[in-house]
N, C-alpha and C positions, 0 to 999 in steps of 0.2 A: 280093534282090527289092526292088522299090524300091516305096517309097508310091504311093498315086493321087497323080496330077502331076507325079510328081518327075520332072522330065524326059521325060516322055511326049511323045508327038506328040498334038495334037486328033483322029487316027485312032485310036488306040492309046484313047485317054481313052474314045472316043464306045463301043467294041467293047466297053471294059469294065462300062460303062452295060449297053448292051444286053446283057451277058451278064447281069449284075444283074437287070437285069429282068425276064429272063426265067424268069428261076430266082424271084423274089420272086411274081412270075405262074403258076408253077408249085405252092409252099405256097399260095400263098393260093387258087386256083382250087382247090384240094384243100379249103381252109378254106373256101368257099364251098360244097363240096358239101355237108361236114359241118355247117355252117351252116345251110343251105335244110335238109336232110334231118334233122336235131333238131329245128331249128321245126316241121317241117309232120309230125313225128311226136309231137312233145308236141301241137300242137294237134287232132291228130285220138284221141288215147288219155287226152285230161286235159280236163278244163276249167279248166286255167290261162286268165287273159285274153291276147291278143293280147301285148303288149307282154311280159307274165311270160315268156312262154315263148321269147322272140325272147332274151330278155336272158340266159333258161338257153341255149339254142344259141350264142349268143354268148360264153358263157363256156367251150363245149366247146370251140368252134374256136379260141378263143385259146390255149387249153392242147394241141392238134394242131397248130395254127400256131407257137407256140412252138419246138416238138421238130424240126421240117420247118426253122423258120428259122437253127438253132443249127447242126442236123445235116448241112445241106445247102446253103441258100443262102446263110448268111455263115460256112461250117465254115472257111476262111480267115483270121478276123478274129480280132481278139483275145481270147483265153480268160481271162486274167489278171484280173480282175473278175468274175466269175458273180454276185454276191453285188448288185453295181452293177446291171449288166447285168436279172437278172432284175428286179430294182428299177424301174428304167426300162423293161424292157418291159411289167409291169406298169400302172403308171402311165398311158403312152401306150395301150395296150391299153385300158386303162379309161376314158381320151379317146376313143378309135375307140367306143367300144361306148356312148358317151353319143351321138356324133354318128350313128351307127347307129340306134340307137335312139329317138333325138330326133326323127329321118324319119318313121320307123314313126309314133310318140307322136301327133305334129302331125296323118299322113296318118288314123290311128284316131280320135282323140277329138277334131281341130279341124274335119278334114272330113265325118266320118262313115262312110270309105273300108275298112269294115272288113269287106267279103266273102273269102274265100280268095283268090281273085285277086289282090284289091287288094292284101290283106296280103303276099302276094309281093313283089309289084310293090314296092312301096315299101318293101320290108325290103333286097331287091336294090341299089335308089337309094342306100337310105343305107349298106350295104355298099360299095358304089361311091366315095359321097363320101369315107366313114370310111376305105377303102384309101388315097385319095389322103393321106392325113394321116397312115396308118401307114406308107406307104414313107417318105415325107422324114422321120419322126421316127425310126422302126429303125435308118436306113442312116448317119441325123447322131450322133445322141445312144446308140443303143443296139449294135447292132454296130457299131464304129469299127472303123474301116482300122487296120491295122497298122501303123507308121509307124517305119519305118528309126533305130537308134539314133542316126547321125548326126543325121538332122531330127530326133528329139526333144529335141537337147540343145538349147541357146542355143548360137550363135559365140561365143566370146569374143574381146575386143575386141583384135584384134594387143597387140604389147606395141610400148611408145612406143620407141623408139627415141633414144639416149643423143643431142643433141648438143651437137660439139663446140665445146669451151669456146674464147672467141673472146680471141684476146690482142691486145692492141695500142690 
């Protein structure tokens, strides 16, 4: 099986994308339900504030997301790391749910936009935004492609060639 690029066509490359994404669109649209339906069920059974309870939902769906991403959308990629792996998705996770969050924060306490509505709405957005920074972070840094023993080594550098000794 050969790495992404190795040799591929730009058709071959773009199919693989899409199939990527559809699959990354699949956990996290699943992550999104689990997401909205945490919030809007801590905020209707608790009196957590707005934000409190966005950042508890946000911490189920990352741990749902998580298992969806390993099991499913990049069960392909490389295992050899778990230890890295959850490290880094950790981390970016905890970037996603600041930029998530930070939405909400701003649209609640800078605007005032804090009816159920609203707090949807703009919990959604920064879902939105925070996806776009968790796929290019998963796909570079946290699930890697698998990469063919070949391509992972260096070429080494031919060997020089003796020449001959010039008489005369």
């Amino acid at each position: 099986m050969s790495g992404p690029g190795a040799g591929e066509t730009p058709g071959t490359r773009l199919r693989r994308l899409i199939q990527e994404v559809v699959k990354f669109g699949a956990v996290g649209g699943s992550g999104l339900l689990v997401n909205l339906l945490v919030f809007n069920l801590v905020r209707h059974v608790t009196d957590l504030q707005v934000v409190r309870a966005s950042v508890l939902a946000t911490v189920v769906s990352i741990i749902s997301n998580y298992i969806g991403f390993r099991y499913f959308a990049y069960r392909d990629r490389d295992k050899s790391g778990r230890t890295r792996e959850l490290t880094l998705f950790l981390v970016f996770s905890g970037i996603g749910l600041v930029i998530e969050n930070g939405v909400l924060y701003a649209a609640t306490y800078g605007f005032g936009w804090d009816g159920p509505l609203q707090s949807n709405v703009f919990k959604f957005i920064g879902i939105g935004v925070a996806t776009l920074f968790r796929f290019w972070s998963y796909r570079s840094w946290v699930f890697r492609a698998l990469v063919p023993a070949a391509e992972a080594r260096p070429e080494r550098e031919a060997p020089v060639k003796a020449q001959p000794d010039r008489v005369g």
